[in-house]
TORPA-4810 file (N, C-alpha, C, O; in nm, 3 decimals):
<nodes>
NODE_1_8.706_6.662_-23.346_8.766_6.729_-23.229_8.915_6.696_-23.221_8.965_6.586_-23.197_X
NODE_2_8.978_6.816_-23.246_9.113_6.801_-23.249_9.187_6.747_-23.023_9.126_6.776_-22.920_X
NODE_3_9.293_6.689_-23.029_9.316_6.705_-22.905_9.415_6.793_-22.860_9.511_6.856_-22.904_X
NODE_4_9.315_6.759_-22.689_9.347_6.905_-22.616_9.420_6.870_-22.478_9.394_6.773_-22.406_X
NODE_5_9.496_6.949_-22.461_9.558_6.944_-22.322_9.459_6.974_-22.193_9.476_6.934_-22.078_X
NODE_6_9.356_7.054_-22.242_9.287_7.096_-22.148_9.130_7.061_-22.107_9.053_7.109_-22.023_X
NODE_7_9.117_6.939_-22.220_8.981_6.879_-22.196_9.037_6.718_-22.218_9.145_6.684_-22.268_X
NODE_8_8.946_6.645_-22.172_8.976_6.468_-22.152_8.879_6.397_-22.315_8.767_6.433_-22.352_X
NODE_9_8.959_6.303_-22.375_8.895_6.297_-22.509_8.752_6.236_-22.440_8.726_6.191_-22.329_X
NODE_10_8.665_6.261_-22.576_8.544_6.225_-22.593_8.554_6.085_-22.538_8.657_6.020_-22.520_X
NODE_11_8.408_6.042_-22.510_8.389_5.914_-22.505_8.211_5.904_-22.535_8.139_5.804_-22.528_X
NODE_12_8.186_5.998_-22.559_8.036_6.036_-22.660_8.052_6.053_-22.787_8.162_6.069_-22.839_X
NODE_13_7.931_6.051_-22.853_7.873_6.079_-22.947_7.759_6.083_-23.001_7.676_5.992_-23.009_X
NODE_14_7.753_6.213_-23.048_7.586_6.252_-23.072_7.568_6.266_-23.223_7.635_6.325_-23.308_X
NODE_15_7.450_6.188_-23.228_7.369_6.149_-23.359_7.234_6.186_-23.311_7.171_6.140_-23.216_X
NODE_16_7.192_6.302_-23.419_7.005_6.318_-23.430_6.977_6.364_-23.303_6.858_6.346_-23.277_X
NODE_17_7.029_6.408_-23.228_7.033_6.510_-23.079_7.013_6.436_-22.933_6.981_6.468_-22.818_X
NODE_18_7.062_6.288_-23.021_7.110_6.166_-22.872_7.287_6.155_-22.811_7.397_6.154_-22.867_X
NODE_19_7.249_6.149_-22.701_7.437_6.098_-22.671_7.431_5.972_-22.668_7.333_5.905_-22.636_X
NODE_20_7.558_5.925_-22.709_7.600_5.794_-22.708_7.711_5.751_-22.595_7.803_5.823_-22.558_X
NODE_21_7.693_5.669_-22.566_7.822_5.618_-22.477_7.916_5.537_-22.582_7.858_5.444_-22.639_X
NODE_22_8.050_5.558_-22.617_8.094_5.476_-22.709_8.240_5.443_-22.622_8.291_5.504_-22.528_X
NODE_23_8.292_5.297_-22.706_8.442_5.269_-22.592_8.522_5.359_-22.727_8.487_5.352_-22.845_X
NODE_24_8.634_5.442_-22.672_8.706_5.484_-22.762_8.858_5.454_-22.731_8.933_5.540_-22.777_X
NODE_25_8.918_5.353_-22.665_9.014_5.317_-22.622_9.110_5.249_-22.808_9.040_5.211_-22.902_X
NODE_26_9.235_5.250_-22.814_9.294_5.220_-22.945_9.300_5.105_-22.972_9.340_5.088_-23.087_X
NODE_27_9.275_5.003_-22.912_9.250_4.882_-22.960_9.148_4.855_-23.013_9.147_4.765_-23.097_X
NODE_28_9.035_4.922_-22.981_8.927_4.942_-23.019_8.887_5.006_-23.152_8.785_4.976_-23.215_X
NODE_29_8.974_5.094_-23.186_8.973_5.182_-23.287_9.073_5.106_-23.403_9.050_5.098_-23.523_X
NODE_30_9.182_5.057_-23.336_9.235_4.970_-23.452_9.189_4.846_-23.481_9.283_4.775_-23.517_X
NODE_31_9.094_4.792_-23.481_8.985_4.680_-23.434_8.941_4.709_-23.572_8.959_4.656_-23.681_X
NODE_32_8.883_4.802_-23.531_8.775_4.882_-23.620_8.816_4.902_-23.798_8.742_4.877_-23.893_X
NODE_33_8.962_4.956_-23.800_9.009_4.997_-23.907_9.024_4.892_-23.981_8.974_4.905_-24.093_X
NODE_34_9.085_4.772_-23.958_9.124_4.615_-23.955_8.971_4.549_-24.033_8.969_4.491_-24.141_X
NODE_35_8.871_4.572_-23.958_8.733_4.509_-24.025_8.708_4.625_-24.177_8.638_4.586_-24.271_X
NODE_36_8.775_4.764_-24.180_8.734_4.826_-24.263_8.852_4.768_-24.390_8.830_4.770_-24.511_X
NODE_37_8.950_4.729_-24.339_9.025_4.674_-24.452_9.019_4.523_-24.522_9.090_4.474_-24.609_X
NODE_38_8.891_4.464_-24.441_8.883_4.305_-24.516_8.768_4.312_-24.623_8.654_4.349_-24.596_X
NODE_39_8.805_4.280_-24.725_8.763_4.220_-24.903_8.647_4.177_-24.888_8.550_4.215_-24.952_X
NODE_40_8.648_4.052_-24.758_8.566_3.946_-24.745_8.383_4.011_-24.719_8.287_3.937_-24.736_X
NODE_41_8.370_4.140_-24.683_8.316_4.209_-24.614_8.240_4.335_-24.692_8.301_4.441_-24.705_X
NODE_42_8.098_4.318_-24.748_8.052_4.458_-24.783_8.032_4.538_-24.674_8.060_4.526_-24.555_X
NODE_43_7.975_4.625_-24.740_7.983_4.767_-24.676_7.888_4.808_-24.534_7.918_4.874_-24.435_X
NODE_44_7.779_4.748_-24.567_7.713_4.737_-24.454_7.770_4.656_-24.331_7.782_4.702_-24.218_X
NODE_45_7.808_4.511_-24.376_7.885_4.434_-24.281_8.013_4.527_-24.191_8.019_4.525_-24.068_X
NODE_46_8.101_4.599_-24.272_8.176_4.621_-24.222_8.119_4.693_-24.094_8.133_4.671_-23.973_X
NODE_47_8.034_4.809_-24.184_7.956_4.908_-24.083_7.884_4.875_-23.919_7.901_4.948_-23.821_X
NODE_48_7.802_4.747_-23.923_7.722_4.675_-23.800_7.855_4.636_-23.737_7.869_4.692_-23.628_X
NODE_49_7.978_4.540_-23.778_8.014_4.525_-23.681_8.085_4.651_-23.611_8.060_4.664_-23.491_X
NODE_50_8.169_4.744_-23.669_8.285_4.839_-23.632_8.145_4.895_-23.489_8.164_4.888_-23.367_X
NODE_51_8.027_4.941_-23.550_7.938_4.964_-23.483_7.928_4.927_-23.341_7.958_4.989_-23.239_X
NODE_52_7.865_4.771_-23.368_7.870_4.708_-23.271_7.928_4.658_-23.160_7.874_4.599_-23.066_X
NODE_53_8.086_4.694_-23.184_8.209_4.674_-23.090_8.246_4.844_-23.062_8.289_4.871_-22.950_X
NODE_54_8.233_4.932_-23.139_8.278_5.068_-23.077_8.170_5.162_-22.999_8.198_5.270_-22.949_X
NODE_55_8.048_5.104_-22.998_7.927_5.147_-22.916_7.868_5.054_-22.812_7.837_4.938_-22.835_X
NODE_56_7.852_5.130_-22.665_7.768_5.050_-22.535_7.655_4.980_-22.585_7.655_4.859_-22.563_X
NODE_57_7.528_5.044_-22.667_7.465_5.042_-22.693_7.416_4.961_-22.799_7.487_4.956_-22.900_X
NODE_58_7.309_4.897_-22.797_7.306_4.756_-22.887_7.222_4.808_-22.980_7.117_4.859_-22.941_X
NODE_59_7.260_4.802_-23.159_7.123_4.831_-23.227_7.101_4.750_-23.340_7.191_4.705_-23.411_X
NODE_60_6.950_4.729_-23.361_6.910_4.615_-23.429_6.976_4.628_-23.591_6.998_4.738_-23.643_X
NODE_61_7.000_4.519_-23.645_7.060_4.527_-23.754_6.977_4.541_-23.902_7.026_4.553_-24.014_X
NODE_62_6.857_4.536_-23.869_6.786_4.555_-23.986_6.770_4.724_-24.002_6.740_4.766_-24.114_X
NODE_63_6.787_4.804_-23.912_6.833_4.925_-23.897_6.915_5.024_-23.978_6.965_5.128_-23.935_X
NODE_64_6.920_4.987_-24.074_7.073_5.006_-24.172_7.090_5.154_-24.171_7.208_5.189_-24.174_X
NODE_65_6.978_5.277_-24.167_7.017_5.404_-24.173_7.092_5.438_-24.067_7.201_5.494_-24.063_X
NODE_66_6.990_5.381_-23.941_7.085_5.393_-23.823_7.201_5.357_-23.801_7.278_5.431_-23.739_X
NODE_67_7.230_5.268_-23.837_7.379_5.236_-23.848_7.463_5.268_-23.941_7.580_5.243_-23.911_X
NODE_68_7.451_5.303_-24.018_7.567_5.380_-24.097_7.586_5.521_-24.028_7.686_5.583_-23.995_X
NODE_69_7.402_5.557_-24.017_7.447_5.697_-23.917_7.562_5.720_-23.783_7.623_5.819_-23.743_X
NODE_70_7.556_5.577_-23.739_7.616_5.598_-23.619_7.773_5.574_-23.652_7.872_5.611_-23.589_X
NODE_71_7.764_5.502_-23.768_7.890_5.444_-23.788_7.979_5.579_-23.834_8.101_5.587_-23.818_X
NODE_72_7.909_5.667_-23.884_7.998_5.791_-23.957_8.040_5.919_-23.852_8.126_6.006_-23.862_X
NODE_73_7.946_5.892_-23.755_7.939_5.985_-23.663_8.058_5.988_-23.553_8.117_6.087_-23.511_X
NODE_74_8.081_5.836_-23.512_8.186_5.752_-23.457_8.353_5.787_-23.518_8.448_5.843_-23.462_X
NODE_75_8.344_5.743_-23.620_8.467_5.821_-23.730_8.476_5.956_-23.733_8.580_6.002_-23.779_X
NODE_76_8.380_6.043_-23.689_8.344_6.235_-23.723_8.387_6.252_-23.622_8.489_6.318_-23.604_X
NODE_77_8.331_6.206_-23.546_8.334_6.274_-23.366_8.483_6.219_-23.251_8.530_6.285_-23.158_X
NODE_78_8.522_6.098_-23.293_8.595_6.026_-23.200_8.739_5.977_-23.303_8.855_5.963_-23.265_X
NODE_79_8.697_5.964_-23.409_8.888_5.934_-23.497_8.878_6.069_-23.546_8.965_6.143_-23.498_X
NODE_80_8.820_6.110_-23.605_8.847_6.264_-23.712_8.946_6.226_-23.832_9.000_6.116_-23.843_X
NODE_81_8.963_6.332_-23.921_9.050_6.327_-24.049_9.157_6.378_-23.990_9.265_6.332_-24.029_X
NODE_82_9.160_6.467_-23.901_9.280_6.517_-23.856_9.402_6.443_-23.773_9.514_6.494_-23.768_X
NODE_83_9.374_6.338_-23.720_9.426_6.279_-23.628_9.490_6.166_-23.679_9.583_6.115_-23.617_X
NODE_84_9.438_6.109_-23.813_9.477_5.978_-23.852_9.654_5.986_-23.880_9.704_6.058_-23.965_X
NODE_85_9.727_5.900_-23.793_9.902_5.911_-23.808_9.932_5.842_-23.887_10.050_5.804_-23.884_X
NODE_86_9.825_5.781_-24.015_9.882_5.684_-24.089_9.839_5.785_-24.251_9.750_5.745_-24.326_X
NODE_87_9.894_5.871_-24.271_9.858_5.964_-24.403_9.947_5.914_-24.452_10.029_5.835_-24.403_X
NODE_88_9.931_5.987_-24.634_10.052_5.841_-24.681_10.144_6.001_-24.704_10.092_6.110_-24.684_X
NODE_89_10.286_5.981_-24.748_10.420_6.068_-24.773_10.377_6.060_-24.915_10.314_5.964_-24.958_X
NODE_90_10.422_6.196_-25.011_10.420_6.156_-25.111_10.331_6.060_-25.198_10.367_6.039_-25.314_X
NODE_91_10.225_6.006_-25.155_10.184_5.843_-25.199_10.218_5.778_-25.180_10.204_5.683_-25.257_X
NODE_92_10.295_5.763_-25.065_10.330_5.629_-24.994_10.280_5.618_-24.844_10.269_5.717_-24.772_X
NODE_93_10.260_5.531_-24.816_10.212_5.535_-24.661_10.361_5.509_-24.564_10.423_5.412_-24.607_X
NODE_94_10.405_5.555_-24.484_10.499_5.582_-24.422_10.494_5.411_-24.262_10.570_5.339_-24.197_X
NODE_95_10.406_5.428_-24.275_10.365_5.258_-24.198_10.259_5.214_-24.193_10.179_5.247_-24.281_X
NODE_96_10.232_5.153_-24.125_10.154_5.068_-24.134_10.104_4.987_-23.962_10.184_4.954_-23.875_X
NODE_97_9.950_4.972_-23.954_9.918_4.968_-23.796_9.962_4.804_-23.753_10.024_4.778_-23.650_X
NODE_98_9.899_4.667_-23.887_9.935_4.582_-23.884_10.058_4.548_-23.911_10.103_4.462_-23.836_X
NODE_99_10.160_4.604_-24.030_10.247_4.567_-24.049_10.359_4.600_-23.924_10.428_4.501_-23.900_X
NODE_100_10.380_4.680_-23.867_10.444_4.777_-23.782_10.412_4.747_-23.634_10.479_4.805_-23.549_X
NODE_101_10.321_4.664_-23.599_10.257_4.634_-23.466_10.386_4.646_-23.357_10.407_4.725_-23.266_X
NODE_102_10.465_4.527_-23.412_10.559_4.500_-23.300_10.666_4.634_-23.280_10.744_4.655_-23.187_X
NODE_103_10.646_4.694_-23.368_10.787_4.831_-23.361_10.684_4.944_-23.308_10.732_5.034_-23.238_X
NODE_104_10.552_4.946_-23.334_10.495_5.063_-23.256_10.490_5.005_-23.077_10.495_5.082_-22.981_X
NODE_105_10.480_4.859_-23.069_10.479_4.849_-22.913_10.559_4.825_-22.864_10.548_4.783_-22.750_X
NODE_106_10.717_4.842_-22.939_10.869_4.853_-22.907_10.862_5.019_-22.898_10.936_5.087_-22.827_X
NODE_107_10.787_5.057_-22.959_10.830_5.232_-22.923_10.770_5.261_-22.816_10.845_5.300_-22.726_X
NODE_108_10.618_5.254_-22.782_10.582_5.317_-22.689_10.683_5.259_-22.532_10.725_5.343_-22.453_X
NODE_109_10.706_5.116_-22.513_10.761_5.068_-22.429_10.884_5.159_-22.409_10.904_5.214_-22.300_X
NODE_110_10.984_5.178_-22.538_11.098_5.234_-22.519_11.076_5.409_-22.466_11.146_5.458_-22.378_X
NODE_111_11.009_5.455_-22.510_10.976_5.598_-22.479_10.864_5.656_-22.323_10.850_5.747_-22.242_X
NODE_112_10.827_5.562_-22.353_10.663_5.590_-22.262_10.701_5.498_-22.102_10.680_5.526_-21.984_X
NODE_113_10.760_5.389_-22.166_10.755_5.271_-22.024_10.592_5.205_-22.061_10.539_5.131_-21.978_X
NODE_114_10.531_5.235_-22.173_10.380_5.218_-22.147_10.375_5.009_-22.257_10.410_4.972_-22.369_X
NODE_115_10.323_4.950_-22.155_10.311_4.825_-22.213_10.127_4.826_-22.301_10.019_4.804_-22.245_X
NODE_116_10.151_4.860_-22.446_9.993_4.834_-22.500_9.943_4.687_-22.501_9.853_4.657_-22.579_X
NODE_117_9.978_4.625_-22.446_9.887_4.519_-22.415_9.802_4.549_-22.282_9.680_4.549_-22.267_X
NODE_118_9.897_4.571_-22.196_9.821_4.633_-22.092_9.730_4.761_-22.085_9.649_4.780_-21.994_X
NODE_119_9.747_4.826_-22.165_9.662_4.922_-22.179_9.538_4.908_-22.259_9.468_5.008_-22.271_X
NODE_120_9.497_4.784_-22.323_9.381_4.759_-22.409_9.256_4.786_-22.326_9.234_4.722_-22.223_X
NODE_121_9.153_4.909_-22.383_9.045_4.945_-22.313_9.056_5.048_-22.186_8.966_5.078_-22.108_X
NODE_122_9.242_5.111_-22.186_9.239_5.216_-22.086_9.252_5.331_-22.162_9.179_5.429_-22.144_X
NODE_123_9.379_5.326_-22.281_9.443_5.432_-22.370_9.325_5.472_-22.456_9.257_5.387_-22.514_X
NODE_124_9.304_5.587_-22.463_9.216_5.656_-22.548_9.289_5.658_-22.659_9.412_5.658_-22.664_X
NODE_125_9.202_5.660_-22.764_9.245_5.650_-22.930_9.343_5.813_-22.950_9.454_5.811_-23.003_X
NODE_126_9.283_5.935_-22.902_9.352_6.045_-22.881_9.484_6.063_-22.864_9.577_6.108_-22.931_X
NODE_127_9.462_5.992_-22.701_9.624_5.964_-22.649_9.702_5.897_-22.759_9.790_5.947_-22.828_X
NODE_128_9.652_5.772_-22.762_9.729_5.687_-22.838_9.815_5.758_-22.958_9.936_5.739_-22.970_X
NODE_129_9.734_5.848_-23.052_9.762_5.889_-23.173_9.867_5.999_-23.127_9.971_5.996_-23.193_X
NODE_130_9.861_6.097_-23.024_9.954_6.194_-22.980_10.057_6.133_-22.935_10.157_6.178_-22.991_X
NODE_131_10.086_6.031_-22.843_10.209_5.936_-22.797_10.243_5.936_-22.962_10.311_6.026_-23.013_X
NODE_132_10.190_5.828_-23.034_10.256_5.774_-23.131_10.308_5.902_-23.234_10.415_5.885_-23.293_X
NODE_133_10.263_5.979_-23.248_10.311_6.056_-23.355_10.439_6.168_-23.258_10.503_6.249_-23.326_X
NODE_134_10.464_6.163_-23.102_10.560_6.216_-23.029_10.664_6.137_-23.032_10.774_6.189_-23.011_X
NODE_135_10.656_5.973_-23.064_10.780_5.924_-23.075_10.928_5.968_-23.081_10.943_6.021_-23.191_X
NODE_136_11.017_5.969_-23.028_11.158_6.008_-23.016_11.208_5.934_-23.162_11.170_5.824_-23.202_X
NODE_137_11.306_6.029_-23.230_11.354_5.959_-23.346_11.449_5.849_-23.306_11.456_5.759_-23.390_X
NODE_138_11.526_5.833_-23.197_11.635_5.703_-23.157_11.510_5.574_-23.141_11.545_5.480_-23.069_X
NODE_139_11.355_5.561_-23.210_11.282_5.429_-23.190_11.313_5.413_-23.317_11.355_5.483_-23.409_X
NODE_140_11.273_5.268_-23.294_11.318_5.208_-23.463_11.219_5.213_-23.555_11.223_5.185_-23.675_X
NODE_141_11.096_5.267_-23.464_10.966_5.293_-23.584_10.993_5.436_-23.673_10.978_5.468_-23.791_X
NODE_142_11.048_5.513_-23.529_11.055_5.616_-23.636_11.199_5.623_-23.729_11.209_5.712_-23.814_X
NODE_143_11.316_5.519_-23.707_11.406_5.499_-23.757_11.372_5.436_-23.901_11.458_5.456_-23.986_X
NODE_144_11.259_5.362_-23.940_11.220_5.298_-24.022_11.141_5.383_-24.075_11.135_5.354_-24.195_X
NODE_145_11.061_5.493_-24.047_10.997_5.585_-24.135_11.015_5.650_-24.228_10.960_5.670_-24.336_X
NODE_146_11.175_5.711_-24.131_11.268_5.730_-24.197_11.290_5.717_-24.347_11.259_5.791_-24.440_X
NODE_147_11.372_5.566_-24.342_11.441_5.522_-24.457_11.307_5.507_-24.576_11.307_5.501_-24.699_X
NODE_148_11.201_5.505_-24.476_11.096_5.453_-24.660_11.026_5.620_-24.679_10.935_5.641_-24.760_X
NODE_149_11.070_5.703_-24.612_11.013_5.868_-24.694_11.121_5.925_-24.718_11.124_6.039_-24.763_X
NODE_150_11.251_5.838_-24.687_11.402_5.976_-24.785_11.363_5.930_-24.911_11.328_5.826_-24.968_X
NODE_151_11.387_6.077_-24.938_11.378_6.082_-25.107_11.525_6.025_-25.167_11.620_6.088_-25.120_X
NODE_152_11.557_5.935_-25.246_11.688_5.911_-25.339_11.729_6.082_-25.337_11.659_6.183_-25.323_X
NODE_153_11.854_6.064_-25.356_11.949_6.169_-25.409_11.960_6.182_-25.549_11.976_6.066_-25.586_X
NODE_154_11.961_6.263_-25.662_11.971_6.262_-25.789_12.132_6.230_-25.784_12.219_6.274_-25.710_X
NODE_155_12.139_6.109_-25.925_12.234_6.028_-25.934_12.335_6.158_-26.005_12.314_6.242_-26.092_X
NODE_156_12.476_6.118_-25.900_12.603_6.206_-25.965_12.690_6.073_-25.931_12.664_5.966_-25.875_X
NODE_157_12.818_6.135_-25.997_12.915_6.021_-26.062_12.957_6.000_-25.911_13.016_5.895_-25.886_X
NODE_158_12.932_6.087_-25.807_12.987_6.063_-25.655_12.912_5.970_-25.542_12.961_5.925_-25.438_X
NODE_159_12.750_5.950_-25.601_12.710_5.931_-25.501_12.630_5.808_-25.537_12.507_5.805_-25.540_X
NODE_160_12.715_5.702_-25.567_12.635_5.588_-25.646_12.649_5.480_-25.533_12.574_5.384_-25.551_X
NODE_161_12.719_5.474_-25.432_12.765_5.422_-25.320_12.583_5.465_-25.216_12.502_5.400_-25.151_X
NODE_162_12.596_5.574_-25.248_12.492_5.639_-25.117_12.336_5.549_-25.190_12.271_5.458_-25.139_X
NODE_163_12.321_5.597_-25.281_12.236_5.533_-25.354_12.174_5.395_-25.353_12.057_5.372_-25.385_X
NODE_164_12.240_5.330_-25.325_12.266_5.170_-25.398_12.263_5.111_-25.223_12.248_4.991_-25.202_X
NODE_165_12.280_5.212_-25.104_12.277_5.195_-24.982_12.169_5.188_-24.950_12.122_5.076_-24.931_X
NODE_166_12.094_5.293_-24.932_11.941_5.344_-24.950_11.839_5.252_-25.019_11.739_5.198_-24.971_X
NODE_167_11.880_5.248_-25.121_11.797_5.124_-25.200_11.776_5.009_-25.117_11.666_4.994_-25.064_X
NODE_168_11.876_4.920_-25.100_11.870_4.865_-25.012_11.808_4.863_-24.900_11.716_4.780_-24.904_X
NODE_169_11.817_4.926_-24.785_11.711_5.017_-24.668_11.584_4.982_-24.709_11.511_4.887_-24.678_X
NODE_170_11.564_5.115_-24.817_11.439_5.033_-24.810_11.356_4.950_-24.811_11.254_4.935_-24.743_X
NODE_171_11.428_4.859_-24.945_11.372_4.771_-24.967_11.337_4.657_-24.841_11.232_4.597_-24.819_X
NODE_172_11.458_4.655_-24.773_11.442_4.579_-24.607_11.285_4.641_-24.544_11.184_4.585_-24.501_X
NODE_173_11.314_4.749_-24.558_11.170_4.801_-24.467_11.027_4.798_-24.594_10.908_4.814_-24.569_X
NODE_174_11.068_4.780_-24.680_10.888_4.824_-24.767_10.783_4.769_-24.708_10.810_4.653_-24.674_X
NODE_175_10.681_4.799_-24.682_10.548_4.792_-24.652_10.518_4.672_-24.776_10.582_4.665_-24.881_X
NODE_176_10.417_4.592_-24.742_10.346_4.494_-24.826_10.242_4.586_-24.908_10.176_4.669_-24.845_X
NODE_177_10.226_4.575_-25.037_10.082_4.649_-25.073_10.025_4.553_-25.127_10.058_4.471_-25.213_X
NODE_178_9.857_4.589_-25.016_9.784_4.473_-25.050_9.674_4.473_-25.221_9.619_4.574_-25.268_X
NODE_179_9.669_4.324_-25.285_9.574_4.374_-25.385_9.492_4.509_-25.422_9.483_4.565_-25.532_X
NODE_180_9.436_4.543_-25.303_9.315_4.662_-25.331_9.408_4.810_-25.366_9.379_4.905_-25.437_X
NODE_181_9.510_4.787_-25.299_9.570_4.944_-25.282_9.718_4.908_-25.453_9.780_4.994_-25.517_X
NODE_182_9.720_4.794_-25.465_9.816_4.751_-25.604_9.707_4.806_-25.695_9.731_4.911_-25.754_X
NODE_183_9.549_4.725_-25.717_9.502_4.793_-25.775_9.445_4.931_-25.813_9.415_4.974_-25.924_X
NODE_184_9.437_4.993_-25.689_9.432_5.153_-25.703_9.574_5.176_-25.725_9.597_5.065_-25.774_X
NODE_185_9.632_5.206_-25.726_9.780_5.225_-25.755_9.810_5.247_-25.934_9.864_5.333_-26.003_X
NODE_186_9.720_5.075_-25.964_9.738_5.081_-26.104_9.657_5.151_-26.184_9.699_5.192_-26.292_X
NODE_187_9.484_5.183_-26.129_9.417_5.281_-26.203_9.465_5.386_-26.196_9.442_5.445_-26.302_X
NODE_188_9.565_5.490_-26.080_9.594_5.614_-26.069_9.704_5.622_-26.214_9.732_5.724_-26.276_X
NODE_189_9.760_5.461_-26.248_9.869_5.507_-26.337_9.791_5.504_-26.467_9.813_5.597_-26.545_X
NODE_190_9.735_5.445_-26.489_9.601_5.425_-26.585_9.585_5.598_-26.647_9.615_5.662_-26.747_X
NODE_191_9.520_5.617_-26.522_9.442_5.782_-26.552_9.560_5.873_-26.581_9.549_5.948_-26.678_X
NODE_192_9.667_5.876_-26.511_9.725_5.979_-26.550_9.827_5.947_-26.684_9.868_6.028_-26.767_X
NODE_193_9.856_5.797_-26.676_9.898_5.796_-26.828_9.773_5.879_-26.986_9.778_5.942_-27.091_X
NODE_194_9.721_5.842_-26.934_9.575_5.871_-27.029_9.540_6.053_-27.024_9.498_6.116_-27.121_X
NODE_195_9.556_6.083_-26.952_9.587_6.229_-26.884_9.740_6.274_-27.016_9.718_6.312_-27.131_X
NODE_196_9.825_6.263_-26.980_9.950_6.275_-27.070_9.941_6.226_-27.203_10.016_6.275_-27.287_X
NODE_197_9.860_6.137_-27.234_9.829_6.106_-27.424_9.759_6.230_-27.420_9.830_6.331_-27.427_X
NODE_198_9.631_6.245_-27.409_9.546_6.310_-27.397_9.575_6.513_-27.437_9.517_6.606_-27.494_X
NODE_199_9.718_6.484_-27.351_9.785_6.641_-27.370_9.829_6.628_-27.473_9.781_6.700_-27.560_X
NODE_200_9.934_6.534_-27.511_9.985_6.534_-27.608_9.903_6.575_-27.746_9.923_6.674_-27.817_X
NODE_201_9.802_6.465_-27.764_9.717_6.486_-27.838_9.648_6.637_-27.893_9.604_6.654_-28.007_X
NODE_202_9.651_6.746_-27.778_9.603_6.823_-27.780_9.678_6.938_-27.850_9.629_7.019_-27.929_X
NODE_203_9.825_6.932_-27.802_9.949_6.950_-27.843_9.953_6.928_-28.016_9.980_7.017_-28.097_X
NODE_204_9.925_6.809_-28.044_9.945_6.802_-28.171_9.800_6.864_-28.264_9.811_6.884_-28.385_X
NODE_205_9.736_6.877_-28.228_9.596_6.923_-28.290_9.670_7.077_-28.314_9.693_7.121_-28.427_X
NODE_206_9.701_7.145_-28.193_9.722_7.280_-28.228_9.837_7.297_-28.294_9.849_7.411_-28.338_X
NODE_207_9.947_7.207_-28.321_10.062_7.194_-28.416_9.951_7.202_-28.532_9.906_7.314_-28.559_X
NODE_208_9.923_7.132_-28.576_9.850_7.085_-28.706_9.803_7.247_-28.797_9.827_7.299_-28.907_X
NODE_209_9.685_7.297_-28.613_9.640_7.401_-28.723_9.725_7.532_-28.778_9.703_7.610_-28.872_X
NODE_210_9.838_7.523_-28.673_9.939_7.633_-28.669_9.991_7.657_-28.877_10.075_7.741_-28.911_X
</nodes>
């Protein structure tokens, strides 16, 4: 469910033709994302707890269909694919919820007047995501978004100054990338190096028979 000006976000969710009472406030939801990003944690684990803190409703843990059911339904019905403000640019992720904490609750303060500490368990995940992605460009979050999605300028004998500026920038602002996402990073270069032999190869076969 995309959001609407003219309806109040969800705070249900229906699985197997039950409603749920679920908290959907953004602390809650970034709670959630946070347990989906720890190592320490299979898949089920992650699932019972995100569960267990984003639903009224208590369910037994030997339960496992049920809970993944609920757990996907929770993500379908109340975050969506559409809504997530953390898509990456290019293949890069543009911020970050942990890394960025203190500059997203320097923005809303600067723009909104809205203190998110105080709002833990009032702000709907909805709201939250529409504030944050309305940000005014004079915040320094979105001043920092900025500098890590400009593209470099292609190098001319004029603009090696601008260049070498930028570089810089970013590098001040880069995002940490953690093991899991270094290692996906390195299979994507993996495959598509292997992808490009692969042409080549193919390239030369039809040289051959020419």
């Amino acid at each position: 469910m995309k959001f609407s000006v003219f309806e109040s976000p969800k705070t249900t969710v229906s699985v197997a033709g039950k409603v749920y009472q679920v908290n959907a406030s953004f602390d809650r939801v970034l709670a959630a994302l946070a347990i989906l990003q720890d190592d320490n944690l299979d898949e089920y684990s992650k699932a019972y707890l995100c569960v267990s803190m984003l639903y009224k409703k208590r369910f037994a843990p030997e339960n496992t269909s049920l809970i993944f059911a609920m757990f996907e339904a929770y993500f379908n019905q109340i975050v969506g694919d559409n809504d997530k403000p953390e898509k990456s640019y290019n293949g890069q992720r543009p911020f970050d919820f942990a890394q960025d904490a203190a500059l997203i609750y320097a923005g809303f303060w600067q723009a909104y007047g809205i203190d998110l500490h105080r709002a833990h368990g009032k702000l709907h995940w909805k709201t939250f995501v529409a504030l944050l992605s309305g940000l005014p460009e004079d915040t320094r979050l979105m001043q920092v978004i900025d500098i890590r999605t400009r593209p470099l300028p292609k190098p001319t004998k004029y603009n090696l100054e601008e260049r070498q500026a930028l570089m810089r920038a970013k590098a001040q602002v880069r995002l940490k990338v953690s093991e899991e996402e270094r290692m996906r990073n390195y299979a994507q270069g993996l495959w598509a190096l292997a992808k490009m032999l692969e042409a080549k190869a193919e390239q030369g076969k039809r040289g051959d028979k020419e």
